[in-house]
Every structure is written in C-alpha cells, then in structure tokens.
TORPA-4810 file (N, C-alpha, C, O; in nm, 3 decimals):
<nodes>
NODE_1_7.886_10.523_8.387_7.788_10.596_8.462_7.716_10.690_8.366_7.771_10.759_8.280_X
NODE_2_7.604_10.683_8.389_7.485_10.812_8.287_7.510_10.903_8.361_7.571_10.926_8.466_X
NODE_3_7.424_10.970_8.254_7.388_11.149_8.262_7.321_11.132_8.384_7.374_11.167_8.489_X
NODE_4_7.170_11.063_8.378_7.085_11.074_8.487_7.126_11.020_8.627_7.079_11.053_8.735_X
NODE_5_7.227_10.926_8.601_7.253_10.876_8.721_7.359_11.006_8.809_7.352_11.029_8.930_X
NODE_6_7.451_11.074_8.710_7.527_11.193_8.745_7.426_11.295_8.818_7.439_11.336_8.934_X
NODE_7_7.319_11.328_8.725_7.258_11.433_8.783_7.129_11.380_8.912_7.088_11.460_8.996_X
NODE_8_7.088_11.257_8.906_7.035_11.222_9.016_7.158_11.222_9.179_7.098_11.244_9.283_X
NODE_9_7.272_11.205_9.190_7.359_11.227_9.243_7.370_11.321_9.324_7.384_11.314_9.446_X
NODE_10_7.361_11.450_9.232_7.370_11.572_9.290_7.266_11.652_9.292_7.277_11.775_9.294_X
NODE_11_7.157_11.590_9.292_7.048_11.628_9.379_6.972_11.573_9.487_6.865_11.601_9.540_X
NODE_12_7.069_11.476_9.503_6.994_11.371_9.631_7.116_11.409_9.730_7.108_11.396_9.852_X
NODE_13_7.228_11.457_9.663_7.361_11.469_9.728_7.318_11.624_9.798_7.320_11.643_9.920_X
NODE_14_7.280_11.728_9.698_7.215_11.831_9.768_7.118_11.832_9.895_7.132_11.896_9.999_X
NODE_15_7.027_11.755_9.864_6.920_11.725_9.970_6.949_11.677_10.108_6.898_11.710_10.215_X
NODE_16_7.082_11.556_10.069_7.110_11.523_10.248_7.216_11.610_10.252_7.236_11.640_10.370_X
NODE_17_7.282_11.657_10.188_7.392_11.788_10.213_7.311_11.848_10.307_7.322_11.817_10.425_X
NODE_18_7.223_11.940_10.265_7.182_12.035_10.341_7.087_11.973_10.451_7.122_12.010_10.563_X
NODE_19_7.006_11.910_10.451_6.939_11.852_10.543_7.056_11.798_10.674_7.029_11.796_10.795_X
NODE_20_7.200_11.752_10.603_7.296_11.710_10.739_7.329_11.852_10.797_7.333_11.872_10.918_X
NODE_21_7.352_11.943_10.710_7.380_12.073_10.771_7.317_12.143_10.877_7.352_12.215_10.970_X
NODE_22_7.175_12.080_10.816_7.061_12.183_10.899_7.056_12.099_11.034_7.014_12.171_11.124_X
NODE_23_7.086_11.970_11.079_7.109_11.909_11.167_7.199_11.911_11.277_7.170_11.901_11.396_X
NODE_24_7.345_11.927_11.208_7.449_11.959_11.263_7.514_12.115_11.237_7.590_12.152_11.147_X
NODE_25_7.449_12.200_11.362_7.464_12.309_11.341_7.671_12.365_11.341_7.765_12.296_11.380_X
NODE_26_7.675_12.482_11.294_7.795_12.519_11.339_7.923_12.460_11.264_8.037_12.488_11.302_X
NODE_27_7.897_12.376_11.158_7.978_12.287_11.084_8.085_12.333_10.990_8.167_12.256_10.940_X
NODE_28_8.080_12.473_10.966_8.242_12.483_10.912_8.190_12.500_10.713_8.223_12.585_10.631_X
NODE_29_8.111_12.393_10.703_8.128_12.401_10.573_7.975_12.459_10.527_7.868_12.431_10.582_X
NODE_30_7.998_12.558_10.396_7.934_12.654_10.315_7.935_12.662_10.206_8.032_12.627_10.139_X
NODE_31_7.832_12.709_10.159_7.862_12.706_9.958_7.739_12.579_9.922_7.685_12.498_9.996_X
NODE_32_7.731_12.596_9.827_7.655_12.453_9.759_7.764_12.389_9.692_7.723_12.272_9.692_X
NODE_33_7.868_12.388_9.638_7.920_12.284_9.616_7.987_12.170_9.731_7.980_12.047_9.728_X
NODE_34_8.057_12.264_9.836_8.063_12.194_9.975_7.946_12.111_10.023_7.962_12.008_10.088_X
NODE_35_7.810_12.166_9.983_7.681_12.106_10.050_7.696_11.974_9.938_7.746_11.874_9.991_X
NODE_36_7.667_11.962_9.818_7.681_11.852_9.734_7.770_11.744_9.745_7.743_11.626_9.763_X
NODE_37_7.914_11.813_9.728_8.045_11.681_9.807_7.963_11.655_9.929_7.884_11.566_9.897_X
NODE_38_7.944_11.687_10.046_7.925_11.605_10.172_7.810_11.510_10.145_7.799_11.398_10.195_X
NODE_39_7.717_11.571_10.053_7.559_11.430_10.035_7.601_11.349_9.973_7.551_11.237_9.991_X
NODE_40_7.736_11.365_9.849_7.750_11.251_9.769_7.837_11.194_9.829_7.851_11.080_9.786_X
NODE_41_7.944_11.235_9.955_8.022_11.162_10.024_7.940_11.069_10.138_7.986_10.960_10.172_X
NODE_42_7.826_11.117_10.188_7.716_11.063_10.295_7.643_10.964_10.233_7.598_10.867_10.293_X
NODE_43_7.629_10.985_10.118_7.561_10.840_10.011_7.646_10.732_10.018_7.612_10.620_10.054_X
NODE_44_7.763_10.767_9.983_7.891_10.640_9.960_7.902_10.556_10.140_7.921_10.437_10.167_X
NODE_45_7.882_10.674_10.233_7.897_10.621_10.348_7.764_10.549_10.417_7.765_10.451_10.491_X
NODE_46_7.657_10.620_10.376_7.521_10.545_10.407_7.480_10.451_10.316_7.373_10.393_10.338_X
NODE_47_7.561_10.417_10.192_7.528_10.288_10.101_7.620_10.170_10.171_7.584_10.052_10.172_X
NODE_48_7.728_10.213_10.222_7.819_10.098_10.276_7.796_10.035_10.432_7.825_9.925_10.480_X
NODE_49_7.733_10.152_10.486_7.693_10.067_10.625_7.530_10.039_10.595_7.473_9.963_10.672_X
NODE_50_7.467_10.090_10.501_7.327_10.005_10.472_7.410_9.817_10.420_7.357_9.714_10.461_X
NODE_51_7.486_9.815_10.368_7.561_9.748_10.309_7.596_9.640_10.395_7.549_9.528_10.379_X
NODE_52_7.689_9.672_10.498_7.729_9.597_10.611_7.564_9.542_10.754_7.531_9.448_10.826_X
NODE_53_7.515_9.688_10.711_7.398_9.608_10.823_7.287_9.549_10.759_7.213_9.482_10.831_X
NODE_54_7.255_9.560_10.624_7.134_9.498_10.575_7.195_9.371_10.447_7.121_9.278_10.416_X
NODE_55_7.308_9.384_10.397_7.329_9.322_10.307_7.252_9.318_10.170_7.221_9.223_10.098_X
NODE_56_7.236_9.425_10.159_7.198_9.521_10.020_7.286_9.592_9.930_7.377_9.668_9.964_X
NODE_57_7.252_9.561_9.816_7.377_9.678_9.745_7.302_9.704_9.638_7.182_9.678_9.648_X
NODE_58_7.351_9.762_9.508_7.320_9.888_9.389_7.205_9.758_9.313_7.101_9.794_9.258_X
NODE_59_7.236_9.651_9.320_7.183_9.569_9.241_7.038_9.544_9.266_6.963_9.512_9.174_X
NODE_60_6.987_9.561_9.416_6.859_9.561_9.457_6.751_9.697_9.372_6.630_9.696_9.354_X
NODE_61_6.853_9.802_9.334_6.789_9.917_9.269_6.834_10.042_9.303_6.802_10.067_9.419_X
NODE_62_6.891_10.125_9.256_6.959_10.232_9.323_6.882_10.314_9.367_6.944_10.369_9.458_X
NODE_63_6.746_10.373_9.358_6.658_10.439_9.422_6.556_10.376_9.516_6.445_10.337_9.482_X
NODE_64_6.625_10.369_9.672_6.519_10.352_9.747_6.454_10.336_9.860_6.526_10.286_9.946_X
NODE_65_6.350_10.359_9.893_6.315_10.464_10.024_6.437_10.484_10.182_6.444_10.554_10.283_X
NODE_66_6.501_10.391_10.126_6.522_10.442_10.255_6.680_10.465_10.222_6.763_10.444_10.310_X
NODE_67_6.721_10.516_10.078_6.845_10.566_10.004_6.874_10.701_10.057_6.987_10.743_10.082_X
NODE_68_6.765_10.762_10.070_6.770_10.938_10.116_6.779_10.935_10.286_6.831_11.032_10.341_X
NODE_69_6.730_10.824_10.366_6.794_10.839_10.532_6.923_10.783_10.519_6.984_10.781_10.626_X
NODE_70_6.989_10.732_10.414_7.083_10.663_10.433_7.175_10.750_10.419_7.281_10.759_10.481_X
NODE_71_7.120_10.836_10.310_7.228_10.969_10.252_7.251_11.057_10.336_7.364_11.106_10.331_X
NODE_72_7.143_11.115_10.457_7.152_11.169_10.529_7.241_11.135_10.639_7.346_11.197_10.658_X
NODE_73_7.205_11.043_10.708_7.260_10.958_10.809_7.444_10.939_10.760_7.530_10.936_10.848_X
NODE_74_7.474_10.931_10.637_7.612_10.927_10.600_7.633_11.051_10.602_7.744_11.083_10.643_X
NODE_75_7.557_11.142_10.567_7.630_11.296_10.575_7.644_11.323_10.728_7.751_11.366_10.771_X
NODE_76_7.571_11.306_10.788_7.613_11.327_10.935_7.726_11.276_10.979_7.825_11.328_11.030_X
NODE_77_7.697_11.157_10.949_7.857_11.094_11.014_7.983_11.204_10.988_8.048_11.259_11.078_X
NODE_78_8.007_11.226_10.802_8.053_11.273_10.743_8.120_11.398_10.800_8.239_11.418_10.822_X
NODE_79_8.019_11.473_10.816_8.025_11.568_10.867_8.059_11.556_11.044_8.026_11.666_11.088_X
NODE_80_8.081_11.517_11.094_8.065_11.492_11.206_8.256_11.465_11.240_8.335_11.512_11.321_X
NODE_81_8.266_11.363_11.123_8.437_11.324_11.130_8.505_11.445_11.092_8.606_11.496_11.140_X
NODE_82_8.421_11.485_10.983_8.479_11.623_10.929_8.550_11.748_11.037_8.662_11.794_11.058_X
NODE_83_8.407_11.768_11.090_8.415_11.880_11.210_8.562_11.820_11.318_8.652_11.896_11.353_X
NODE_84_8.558_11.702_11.347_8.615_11.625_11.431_8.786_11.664_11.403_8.861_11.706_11.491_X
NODE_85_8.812_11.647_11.305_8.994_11.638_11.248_8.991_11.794_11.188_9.106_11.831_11.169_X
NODE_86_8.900_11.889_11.156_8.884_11.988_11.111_8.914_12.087_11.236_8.963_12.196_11.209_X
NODE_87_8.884_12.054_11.385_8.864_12.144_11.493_9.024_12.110_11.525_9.086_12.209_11.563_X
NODE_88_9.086_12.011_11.519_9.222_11.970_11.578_9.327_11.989_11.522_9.427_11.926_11.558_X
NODE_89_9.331_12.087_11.412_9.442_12.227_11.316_9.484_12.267_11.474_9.421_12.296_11.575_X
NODE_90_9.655_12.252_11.431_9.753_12.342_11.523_9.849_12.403_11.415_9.906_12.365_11.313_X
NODE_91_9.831_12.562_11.517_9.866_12.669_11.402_9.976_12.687_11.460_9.988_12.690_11.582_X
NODE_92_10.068_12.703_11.378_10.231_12.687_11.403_10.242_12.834_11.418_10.352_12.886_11.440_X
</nodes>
C-alpha cells in the first residue's frame, strides 16, 4: 500500500466519518481520530456491499463517484451497529 493511497484513506475516511456523524445524531463517538476509524471502517463496509450488489471491486479503480456514498452509507451502518451493542453495556 502507498503513501497516497494511506493518506487518500484518511481523508475520504474523514469526510464520511463526519458526514455519518452529522447524520446519525447522538452517536457516542468524538474526536477525529474516532471520526477517521468509522469512514475507513464505512469504506471497507460500503466497498463490500457495493461488492455483493454491483459486482465491482478495487480493480475497476479505487476512486469512484459513487466510492464517497458508499463510504458514507458504510459509516452509517457502522455506526449504527456501533450505537446498537454500544447502548446494551450492563454495569455490574
């Protein structure tokens, strides 16, 4: 993996980070590095169901248009499972 591909990562990872945040209010998680893990975790998850529903993968080109709804759309989920197993802590 490159430099650019590292640092393209975590700025596309930033972008649906916060864009899932700003969506799903009330979510628990803060910070910009929290915001970065969830876009680059929402990429991995919006590349694999672009994956399963379009039958596309890295080889078609890793930048493209519709890579950043995908990123988003995985951070939601993301976030969404997150909030989900995150709210259901029992405190002993």
């Amino acid at each position: 993996m490159s430099f650019g591909t590292i640092i393209g990562m975590i700025i596309i990872g930033a972008i649906a980070g916060f864009i899932a945040r700003a969506l799903v209010r009330g979510d628990g998680v803060s910070g910009i590095l929290p915001t970065i893990a969830l876009g680059i975790i929402g990429s991995f998850v919006g590349g694999f169901l672009g994956y399963l529903l379009f039958n596309k993968d890295a080889a078609a080109g890793m930048l493209q248009p519709s890579g950043l709804i995908g990123s988003i759309i995985g951070s939601v989920i993301a976030l969404l499972v997150y909030r989900q197993f995150n709210g259901r802590r029992i405190s002993a």
